[in-house]
C-alpha positions as a Markdown table, in Angstrom:
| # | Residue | x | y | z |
|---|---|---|---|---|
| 1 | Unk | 79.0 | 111.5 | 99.6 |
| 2 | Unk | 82.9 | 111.0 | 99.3 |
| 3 | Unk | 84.0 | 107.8 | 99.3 |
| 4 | Unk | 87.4 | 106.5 | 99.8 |
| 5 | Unk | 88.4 | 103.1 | 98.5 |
| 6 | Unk | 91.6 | 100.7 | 98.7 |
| 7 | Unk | 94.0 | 100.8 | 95.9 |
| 8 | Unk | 92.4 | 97.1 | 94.2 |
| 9 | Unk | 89.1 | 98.4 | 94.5 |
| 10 | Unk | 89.3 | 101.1 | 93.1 |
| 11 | Unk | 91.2 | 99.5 | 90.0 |
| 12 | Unk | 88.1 | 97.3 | 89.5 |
| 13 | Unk | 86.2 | 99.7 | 90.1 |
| 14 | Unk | 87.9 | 101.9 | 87.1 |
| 15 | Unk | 87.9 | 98.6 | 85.1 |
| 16 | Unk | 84.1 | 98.4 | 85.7 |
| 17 | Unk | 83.5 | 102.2 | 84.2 |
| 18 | Unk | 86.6 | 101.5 | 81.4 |
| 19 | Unk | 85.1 | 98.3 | 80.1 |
| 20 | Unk | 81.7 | 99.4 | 79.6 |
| 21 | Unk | 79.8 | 98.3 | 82.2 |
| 22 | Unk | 79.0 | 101.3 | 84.2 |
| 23 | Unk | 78.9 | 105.2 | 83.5 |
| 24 | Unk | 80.4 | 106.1 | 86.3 |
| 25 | Unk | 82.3 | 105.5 | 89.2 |
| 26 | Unk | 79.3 | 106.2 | 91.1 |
| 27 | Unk | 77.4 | 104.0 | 89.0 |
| 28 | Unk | 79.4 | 101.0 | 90.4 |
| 29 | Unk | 79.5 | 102.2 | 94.1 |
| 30 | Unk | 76.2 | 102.6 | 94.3 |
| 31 | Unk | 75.1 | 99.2 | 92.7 |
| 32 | Unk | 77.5 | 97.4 | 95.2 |
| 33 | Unk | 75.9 | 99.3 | 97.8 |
| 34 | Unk | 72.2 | 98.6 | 96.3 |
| 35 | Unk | 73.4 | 94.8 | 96.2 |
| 36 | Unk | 74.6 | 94.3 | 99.6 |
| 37 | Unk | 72.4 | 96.7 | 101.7 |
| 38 | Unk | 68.7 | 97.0 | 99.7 |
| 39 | Unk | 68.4 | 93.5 | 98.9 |
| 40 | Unk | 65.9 | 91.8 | 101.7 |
| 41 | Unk | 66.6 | 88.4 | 100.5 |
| 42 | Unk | 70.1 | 88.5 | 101.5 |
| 43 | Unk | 71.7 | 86.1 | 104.0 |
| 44 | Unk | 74.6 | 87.5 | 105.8 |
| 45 | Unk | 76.3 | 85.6 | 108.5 |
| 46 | Unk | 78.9 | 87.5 | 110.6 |
């Protein structure tokens, strides 16, 4: 899947993989992703 992100988010997102953090760039996407969409304990209010 492409994914296009906005110019600051992708910057921490580069900062994420640069600092050590993550392999990748999909490493950090999909984490996000895991974090706000496969966690049932979650309490979202919109």
């Amino acid at each position: 899947m492409n994914v296009w992100v906005p110019g600051l988010l992708g910057a921490a997102i580069d900062e994420a993989v640069a600092s050590g953090r993550f392999k990748s760039r999909e490493a950090v996407i999909t984490h996000a992703l895991e974090a706000m969409f496969a966690q049932k304990d979650r309490n979202v209010v919109t």
